[in-house]
ZAVEX-688288 format. One record per residue: residue in one letter; x, y, z of N, C-alpha, C, O, CB in turn; residue number from 1. Coordinates in steps of 0.02 Angstrom, whole numbers, plus 50000, padded with zeros to 5 digits. Atoms other than C-alpha are relative to their C-alpha. Glycine has a CB too. Example, Ala and Ser with C-alpha at 12.3 -4.5 7.8 and 13.67 -1.06 7.14 Angstrom:
2
residu->A | nxx->50045 | nyy->49941 | nzz->50000 | caxx->50615 | cayy->49775 | cazz->50390 | cxx->50045 | cyy->50060 | czz->50000 | oxx->50097 | oyy->50059 | ozz->50033 | cbxx->49950 | cbyy->50001 | cbzz->50062 | num->1 $
residu->S | nxx->49958 | nyy->49941 | nzz->49997 | caxx->50684 | cayy->49947 | cazz->50357 | cxx->49961 | cyy->50055 | czz->50037 | oxx->49986 | oyy->50110 | ozz->50045 | cbxx->50020 | cbyy->50023 | cbzz->49929 | num->2 $
This chain:
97
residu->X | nxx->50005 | nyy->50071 | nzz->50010 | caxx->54096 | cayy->54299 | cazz->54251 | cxx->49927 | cyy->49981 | czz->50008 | oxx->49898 | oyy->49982 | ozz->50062 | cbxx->50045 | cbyy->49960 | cbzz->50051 | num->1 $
residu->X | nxx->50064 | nyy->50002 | nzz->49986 | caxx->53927 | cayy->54259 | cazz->54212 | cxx->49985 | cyy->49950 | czz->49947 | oxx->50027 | oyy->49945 | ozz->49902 | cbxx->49961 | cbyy->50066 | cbzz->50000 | num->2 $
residu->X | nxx->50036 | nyy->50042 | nzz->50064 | caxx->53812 | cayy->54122 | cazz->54094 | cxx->50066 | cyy->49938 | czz->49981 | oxx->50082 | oyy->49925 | ozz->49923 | cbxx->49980 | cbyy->50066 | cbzz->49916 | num->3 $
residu->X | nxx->49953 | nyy->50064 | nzz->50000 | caxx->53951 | cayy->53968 | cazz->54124 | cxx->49940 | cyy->49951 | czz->50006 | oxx->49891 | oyy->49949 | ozz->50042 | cbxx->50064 | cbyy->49993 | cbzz->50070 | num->4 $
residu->X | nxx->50046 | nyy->50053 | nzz->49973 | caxx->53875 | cayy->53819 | cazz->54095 | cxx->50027 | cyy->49929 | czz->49991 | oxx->50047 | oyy->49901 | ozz->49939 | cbxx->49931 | cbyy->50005 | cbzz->49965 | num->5 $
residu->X | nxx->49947 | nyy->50052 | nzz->49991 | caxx->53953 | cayy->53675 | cazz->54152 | cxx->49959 | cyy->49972 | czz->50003 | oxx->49903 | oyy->49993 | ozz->50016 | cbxx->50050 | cbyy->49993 | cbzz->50045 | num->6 $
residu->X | nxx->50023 | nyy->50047 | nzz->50010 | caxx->53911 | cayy->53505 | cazz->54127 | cxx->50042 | cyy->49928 | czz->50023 | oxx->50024 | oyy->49869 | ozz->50029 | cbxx->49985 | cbyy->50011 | cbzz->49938 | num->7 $
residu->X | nxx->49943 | nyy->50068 | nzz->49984 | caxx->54077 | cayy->53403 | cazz->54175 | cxx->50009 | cyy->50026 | czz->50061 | oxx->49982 | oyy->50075 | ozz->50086 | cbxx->50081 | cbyy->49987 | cbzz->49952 | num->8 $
residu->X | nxx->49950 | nyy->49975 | nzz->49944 | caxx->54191 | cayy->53402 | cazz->54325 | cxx->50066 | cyy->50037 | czz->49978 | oxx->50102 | oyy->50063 | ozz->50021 | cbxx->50024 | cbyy->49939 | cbzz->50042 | num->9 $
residu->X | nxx->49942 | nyy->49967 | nzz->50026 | caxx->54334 | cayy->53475 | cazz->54194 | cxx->49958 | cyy->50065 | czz->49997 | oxx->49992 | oyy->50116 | ozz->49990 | cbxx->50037 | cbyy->49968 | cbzz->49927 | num->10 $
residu->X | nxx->50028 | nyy->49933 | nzz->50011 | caxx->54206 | cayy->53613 | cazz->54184 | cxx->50010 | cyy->50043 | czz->50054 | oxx->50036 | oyy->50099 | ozz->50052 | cbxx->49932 | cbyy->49999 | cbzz->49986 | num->11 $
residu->X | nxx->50002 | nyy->49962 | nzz->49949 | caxx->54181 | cayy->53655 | cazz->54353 | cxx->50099 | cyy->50016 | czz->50047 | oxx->50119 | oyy->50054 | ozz->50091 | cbxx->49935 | cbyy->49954 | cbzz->50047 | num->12 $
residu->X | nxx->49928 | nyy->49998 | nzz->49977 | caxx->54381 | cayy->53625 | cazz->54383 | cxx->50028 | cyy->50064 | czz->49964 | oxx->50072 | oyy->50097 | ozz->49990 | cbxx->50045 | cbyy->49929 | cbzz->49980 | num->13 $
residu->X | nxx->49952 | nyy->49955 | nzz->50048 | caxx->54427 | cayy->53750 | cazz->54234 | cxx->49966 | cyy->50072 | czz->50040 | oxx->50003 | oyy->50120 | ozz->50053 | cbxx->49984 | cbyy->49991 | cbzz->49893 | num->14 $
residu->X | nxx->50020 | nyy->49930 | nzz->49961 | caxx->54306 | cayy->53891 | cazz->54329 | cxx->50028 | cyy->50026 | czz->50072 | oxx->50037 | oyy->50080 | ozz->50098 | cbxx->49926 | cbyy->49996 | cbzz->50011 | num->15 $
residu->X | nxx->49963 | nyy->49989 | nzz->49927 | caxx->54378 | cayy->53864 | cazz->54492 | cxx->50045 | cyy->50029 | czz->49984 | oxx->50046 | oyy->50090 | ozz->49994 | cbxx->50023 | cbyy->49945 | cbzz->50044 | num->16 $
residu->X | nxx->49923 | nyy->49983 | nzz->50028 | caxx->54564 | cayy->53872 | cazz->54413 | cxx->49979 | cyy->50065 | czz->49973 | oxx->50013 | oyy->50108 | ozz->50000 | cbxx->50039 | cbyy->49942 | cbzz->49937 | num->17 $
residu->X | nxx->50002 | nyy->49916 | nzz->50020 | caxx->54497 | cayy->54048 | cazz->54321 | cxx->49998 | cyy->50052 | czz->50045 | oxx->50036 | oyy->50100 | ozz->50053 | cbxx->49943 | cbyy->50018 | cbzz->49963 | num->18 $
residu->X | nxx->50038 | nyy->49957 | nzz->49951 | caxx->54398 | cayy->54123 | cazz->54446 | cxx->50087 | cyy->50005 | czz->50078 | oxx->50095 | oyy->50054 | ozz->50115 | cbxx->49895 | cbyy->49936 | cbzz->50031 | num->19 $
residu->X | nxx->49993 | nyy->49991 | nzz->49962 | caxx->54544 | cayy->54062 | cazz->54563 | cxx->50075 | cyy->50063 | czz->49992 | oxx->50107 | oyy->50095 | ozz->50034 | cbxx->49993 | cbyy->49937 | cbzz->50030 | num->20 $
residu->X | nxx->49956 | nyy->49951 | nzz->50015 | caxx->54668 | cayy->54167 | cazz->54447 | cxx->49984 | cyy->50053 | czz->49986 | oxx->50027 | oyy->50097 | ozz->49986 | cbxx->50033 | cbyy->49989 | cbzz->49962 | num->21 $
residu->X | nxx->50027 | nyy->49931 | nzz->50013 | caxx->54576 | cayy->54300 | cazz->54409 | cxx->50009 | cyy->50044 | czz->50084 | oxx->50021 | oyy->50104 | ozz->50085 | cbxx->49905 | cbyy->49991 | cbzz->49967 | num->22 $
residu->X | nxx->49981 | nyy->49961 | nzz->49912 | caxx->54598 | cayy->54356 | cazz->54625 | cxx->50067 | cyy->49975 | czz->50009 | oxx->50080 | oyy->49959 | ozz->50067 | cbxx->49946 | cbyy->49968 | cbzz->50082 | num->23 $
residu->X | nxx->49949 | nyy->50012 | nzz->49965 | caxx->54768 | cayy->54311 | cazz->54619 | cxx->50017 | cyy->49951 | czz->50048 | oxx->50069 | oyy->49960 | ozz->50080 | cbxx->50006 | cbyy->50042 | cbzz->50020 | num->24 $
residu->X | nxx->49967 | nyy->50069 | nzz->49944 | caxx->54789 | cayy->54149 | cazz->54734 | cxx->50016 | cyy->49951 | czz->49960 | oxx->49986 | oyy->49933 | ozz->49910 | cbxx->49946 | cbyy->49962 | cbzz->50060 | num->25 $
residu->X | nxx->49991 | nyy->50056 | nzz->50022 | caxx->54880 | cayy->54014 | cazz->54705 | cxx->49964 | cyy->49953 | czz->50039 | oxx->49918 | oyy->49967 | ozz->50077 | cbxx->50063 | cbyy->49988 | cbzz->49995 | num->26 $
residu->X | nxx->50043 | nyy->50073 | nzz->49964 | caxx->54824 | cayy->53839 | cazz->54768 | cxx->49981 | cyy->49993 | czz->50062 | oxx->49928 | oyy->49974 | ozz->50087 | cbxx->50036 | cbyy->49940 | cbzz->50000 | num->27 $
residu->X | nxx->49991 | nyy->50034 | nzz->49931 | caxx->54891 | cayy->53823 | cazz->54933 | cxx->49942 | cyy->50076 | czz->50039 | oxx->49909 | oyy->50069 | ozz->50091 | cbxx->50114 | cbyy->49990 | cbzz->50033 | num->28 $
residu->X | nxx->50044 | nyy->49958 | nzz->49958 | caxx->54790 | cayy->54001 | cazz->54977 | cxx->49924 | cyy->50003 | czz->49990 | oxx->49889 | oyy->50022 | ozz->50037 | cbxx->50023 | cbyy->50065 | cbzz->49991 | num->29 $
residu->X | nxx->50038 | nyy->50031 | nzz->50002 | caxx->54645 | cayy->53952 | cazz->54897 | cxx->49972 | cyy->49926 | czz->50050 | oxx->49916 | oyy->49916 | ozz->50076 | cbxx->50012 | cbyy->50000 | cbzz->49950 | num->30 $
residu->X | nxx->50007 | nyy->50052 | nzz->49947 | caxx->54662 | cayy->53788 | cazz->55001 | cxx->49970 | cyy->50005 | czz->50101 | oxx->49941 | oyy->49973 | ozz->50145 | cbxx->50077 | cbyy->49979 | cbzz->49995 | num->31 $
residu->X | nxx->50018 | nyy->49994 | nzz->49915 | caxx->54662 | cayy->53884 | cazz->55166 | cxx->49957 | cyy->50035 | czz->50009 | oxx->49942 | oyy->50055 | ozz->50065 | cbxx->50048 | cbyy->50025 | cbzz->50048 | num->32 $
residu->X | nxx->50078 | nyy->49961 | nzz->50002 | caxx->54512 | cayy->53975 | cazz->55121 | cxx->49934 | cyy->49952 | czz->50011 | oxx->49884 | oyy->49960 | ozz->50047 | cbxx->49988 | cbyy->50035 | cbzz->49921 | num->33 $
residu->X | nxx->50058 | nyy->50064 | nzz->50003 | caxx->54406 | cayy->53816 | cazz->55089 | cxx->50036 | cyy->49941 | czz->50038 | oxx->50027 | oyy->49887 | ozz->50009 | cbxx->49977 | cbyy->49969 | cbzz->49910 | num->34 $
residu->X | nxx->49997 | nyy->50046 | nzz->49941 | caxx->54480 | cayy->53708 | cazz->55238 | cxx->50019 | cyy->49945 | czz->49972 | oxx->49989 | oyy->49897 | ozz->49996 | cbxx->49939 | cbyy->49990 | cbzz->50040 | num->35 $
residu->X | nxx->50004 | nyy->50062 | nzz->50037 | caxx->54558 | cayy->53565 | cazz->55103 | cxx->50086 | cyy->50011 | czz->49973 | oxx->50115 | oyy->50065 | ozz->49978 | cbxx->49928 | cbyy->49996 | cbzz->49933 | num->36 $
residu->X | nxx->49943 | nyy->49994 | nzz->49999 | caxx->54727 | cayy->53527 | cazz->55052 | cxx->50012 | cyy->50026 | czz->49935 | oxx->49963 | oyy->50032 | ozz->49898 | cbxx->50030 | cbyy->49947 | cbzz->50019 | num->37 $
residu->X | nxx->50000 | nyy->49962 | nzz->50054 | caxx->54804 | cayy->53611 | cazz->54908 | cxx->49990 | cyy->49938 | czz->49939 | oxx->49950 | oyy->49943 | ozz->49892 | cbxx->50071 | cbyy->50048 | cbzz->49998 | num->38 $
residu->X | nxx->50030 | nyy->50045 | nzz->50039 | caxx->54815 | cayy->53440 | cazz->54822 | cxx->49943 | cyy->49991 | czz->49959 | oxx->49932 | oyy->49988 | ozz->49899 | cbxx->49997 | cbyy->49968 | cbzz->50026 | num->39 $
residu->X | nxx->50083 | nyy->50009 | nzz->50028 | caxx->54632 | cayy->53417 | cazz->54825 | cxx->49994 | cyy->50078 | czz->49937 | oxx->49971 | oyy->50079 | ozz->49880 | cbxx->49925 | cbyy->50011 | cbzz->50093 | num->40 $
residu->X | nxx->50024 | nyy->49946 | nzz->50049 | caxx->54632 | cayy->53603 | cazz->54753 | cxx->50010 | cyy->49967 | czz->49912 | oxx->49976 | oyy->49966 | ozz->49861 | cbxx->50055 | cbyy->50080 | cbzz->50018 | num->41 $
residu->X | nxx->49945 | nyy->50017 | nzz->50085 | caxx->54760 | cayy->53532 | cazz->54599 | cxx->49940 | cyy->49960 | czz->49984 | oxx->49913 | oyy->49986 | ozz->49935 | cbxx->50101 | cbyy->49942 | cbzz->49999 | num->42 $
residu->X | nxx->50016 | nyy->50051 | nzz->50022 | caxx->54644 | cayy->53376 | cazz->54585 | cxx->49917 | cyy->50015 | czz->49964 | oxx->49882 | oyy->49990 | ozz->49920 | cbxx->50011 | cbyy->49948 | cbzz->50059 | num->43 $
residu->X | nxx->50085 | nyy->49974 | nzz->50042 | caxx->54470 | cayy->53472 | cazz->54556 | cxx->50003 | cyy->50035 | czz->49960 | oxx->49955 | oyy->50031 | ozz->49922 | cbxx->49945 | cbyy->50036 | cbzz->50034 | num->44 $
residu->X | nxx->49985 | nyy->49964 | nzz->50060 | caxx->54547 | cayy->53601 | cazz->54435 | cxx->50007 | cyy->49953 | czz->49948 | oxx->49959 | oyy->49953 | ozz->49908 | cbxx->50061 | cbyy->50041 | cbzz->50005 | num->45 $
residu->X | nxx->49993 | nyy->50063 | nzz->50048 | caxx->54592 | cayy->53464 | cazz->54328 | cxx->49946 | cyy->49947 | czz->49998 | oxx->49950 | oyy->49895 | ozz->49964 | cbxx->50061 | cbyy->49962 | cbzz->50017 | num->46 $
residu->X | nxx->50056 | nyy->50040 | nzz->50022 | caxx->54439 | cayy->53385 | cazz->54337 | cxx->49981 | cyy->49937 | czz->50037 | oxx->49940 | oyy->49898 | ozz->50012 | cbxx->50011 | cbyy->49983 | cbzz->49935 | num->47 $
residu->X | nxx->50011 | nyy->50068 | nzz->49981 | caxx->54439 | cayy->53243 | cazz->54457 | cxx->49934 | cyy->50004 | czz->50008 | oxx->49907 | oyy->50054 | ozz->50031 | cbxx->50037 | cbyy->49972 | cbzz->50059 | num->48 $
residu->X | nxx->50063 | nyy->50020 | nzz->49978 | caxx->54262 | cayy->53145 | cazz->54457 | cxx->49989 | cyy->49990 | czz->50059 | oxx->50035 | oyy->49962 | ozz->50088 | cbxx->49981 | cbyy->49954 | cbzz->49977 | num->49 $
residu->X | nxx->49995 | nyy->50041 | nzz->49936 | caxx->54194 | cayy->53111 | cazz->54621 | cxx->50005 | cyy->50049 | czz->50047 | oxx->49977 | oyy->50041 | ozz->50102 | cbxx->50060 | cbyy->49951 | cbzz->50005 | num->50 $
residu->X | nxx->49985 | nyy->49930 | nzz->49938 | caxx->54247 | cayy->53285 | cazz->54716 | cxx->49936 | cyy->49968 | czz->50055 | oxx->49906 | oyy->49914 | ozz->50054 | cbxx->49974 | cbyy->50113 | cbzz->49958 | num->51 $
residu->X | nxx->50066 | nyy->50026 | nzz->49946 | caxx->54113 | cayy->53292 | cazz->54877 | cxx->49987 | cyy->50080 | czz->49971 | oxx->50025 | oyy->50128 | ozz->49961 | cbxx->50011 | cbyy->49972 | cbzz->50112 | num->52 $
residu->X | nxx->50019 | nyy->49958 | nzz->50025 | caxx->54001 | cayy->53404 | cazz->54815 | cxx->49987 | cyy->50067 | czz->50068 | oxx->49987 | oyy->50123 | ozz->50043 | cbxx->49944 | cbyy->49969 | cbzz->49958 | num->53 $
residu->X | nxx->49987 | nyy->49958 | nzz->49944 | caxx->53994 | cayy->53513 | cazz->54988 | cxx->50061 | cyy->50040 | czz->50009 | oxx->50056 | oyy->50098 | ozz->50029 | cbxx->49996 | cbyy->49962 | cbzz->50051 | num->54 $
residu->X | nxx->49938 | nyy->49970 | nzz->50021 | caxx->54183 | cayy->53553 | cazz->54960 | cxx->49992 | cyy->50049 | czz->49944 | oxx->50002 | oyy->50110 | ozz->49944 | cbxx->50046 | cbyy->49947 | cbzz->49979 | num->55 $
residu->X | nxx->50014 | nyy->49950 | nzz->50063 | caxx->54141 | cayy->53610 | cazz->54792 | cxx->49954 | cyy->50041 | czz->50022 | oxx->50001 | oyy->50080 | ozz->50032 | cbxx->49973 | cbyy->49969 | cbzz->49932 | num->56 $
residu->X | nxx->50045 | nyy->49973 | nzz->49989 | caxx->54001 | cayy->53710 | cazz->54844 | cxx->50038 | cyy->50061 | czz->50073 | oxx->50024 | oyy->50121 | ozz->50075 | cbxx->49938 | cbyy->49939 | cbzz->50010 | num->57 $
residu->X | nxx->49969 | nyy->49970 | nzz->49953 | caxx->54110 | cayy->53773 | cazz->55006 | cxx->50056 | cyy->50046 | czz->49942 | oxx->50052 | oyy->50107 | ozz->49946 | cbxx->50033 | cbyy->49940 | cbzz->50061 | num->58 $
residu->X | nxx->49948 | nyy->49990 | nzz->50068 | caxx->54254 | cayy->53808 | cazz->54844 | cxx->49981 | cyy->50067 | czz->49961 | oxx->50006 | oyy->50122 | ozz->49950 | cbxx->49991 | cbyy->49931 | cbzz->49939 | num->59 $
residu->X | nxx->50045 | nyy->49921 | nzz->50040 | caxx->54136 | cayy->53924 | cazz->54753 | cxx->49982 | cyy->50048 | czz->50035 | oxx->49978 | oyy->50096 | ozz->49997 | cbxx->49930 | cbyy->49992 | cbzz->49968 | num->60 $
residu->X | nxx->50039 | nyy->49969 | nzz->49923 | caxx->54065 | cayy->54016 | cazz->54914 | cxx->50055 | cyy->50034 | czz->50003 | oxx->50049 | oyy->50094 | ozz->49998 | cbxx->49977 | cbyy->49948 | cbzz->50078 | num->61 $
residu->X | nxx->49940 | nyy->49948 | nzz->49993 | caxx->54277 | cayy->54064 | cazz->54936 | cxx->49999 | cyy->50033 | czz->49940 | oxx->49999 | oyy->50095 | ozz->49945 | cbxx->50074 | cbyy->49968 | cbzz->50012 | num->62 $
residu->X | nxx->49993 | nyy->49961 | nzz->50051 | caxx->54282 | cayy->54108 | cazz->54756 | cxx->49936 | cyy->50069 | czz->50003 | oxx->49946 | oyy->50112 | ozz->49961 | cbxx->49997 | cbyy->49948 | cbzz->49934 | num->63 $
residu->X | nxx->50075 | nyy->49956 | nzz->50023 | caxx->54113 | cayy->54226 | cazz->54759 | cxx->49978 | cyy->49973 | czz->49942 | oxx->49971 | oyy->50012 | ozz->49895 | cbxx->50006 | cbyy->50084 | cbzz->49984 | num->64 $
residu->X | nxx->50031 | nyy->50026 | nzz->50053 | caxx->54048 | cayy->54120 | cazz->54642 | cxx->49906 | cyy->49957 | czz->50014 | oxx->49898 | oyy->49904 | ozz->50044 | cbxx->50064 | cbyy->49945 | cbzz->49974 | num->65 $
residu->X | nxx->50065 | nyy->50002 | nzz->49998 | caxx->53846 | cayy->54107 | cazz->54634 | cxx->49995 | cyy->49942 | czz->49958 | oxx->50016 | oyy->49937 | ozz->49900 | cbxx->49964 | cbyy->50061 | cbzz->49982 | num->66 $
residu->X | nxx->50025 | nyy->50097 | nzz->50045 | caxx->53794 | cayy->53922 | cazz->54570 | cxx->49914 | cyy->50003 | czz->49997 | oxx->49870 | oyy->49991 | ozz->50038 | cbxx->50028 | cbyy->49898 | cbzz->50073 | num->67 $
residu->X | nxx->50080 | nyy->50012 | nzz->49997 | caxx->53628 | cayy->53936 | cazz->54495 | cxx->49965 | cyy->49938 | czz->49934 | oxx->50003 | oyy->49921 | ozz->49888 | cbxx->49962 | cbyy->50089 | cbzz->49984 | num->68 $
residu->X | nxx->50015 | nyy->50051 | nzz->50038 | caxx->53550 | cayy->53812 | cazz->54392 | cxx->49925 | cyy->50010 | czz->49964 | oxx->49884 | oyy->50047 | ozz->49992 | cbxx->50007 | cbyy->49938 | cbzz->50044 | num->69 $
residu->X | nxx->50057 | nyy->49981 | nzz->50047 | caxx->53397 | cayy->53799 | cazz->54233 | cxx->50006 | cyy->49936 | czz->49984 | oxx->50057 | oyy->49901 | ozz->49983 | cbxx->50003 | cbyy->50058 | cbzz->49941 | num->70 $
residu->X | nxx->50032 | nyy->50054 | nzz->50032 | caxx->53310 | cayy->53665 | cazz->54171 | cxx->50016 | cyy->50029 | czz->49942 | oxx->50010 | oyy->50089 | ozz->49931 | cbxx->49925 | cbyy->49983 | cbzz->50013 | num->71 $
residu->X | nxx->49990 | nyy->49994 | nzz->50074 | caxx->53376 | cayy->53625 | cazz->53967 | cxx->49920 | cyy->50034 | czz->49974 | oxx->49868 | oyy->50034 | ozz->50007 | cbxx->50021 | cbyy->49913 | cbzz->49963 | num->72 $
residu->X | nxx->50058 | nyy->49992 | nzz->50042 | caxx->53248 | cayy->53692 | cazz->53838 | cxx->50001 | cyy->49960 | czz->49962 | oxx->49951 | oyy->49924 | ozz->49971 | cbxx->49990 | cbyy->50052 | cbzz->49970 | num->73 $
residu->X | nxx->50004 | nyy->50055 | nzz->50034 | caxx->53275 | cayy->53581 | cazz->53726 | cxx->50073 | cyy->49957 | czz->50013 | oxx->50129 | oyy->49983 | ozz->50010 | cbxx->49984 | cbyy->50020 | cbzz->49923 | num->74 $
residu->X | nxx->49949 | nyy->50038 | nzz->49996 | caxx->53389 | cayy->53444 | cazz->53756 | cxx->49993 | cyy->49920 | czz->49994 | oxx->49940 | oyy->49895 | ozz->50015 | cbxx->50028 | cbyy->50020 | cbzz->50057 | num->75 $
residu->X | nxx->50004 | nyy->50081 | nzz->49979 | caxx->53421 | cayy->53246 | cazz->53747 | cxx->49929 | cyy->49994 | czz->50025 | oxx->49909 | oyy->50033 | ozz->50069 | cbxx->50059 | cbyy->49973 | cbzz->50065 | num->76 $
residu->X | nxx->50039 | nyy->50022 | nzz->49964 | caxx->53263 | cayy->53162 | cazz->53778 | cxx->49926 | cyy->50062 | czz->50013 | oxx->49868 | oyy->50048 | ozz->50026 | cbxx->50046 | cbyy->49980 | cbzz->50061 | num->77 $
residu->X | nxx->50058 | nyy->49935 | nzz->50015 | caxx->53159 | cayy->53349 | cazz->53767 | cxx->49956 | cyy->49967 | czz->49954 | oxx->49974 | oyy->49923 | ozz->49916 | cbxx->50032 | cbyy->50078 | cbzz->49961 | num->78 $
residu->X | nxx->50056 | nyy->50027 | nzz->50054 | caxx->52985 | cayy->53318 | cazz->53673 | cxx->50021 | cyy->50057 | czz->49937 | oxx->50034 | oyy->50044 | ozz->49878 | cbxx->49901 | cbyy->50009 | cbzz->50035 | num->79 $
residu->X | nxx->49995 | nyy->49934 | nzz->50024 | caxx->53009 | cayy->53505 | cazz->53619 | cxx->49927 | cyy->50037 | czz->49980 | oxx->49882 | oyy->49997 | ozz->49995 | cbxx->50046 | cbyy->49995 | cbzz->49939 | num->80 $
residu->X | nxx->50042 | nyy->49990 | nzz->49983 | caxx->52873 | cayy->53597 | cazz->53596 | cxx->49932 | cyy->49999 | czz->49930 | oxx->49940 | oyy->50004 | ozz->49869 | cbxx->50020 | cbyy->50055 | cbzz->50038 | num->81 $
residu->X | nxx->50066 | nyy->50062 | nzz->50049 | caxx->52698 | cayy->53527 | cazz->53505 | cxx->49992 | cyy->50064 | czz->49975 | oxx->50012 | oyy->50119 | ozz->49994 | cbxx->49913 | cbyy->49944 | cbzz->50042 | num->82 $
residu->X | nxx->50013 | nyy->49969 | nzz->50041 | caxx->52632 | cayy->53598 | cazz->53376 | cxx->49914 | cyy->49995 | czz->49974 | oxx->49894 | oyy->49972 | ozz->49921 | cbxx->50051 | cbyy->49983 | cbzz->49960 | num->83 $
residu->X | nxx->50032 | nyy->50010 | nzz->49991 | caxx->52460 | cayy->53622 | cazz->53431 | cxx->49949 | cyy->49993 | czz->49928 | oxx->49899 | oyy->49957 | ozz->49929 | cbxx->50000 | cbyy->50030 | cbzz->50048 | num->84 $
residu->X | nxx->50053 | nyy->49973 | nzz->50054 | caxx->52371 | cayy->53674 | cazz->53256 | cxx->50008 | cyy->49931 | czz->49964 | oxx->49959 | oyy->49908 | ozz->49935 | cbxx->50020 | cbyy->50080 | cbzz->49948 | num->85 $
residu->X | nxx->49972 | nyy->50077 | nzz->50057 | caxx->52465 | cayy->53494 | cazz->53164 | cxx->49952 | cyy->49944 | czz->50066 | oxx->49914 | oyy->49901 | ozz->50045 | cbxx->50137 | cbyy->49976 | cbzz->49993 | num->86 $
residu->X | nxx->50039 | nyy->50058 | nzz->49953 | caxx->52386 | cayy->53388 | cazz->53335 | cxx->49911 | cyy->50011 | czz->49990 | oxx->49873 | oyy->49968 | ozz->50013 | cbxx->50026 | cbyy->50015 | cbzz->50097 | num->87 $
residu->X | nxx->50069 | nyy->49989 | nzz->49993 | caxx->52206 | cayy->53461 | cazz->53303 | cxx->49990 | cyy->49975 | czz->49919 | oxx->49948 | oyy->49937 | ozz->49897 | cbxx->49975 | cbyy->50085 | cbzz->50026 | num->88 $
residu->X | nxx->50041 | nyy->50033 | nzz->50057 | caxx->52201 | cayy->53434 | cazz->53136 | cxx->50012 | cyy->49938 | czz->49977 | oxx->49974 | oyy->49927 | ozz->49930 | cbxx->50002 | cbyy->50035 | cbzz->49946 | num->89 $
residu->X | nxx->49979 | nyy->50058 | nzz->50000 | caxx->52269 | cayy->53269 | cazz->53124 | cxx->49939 | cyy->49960 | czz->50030 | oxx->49910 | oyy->49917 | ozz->49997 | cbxx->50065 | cbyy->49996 | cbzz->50035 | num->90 $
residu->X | nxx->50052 | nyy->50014 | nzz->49961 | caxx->52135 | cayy->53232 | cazz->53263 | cxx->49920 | cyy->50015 | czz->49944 | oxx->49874 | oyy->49975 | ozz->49942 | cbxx->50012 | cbyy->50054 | cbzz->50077 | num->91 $
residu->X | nxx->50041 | nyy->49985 | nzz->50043 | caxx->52015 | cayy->53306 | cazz->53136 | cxx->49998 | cyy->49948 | czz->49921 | oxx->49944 | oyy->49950 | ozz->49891 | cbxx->50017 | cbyy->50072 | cbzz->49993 | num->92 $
residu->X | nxx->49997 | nyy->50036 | nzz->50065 | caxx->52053 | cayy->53190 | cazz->52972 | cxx->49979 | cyy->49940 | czz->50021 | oxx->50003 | oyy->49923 | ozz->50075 | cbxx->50069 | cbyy->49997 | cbzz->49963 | num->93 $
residu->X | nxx->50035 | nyy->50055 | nzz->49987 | caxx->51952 | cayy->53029 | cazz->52975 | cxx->50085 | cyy->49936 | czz->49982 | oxx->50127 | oyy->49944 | ozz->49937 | cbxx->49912 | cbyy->49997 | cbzz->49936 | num->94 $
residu->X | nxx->49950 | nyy->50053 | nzz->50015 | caxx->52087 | cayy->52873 | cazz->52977 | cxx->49987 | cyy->49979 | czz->49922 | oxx->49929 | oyy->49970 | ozz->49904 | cbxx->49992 | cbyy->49933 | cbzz->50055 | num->95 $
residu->X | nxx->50010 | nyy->50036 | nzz->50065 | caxx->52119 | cayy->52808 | cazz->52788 | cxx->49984 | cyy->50042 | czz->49974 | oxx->49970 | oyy->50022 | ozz->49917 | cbxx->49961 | cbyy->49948 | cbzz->49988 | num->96 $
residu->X | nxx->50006 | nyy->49964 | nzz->50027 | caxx->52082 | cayy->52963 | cazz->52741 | cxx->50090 | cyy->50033 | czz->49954 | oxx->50090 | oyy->50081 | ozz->49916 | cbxx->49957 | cbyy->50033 | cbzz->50049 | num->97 $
């Protein structure tokens, strides 16, 4: 299980729910691993917004699951990357030219 890249809370709910079937536990033993009721387990697999992110983070820790995180390369709002030889010569052409 490697290169997940989550972006929702249905994301991080559907990895829990994999990761928590892939070892064989259901909810309630998952639950008594991470100190939370099985409920809560049901309610973050499915995606509830809002989890406390310490739970989740305690959640992944029972699963063996490593949470690492990267800055986008290009994404929303990215400049992306200039195109130094078009900025110099642009800079080089007299205006009205």
């Amino acid at each position: 299980m490697s290169g997940n890249i989550l972006r929702t809370p249905a994301d991080i709910g559907a990895l829990i729910k994999d990761r928590r079937h892939a070892l064989g536990l259901d909810q309630a033993a998952l639950a008594a691993r991470v100190g939370v009721s099985r409920l809560w387990i049901n309610q973050v697999e499915r995606g509830k917004p809002g989890a406390s992110l310490g739970l989740i983070l305690r959640t992944l820790l029972a699963l063996d699951i490593e949470l690492t995180a990267d800055a986008r390369r290009q994404g929303p709002g990215s400049a992306g990357p200039s195109d130094i030889d078009a900025i110099i010569e642009a800079a080089r052409t007299p205006r009205g030219a």
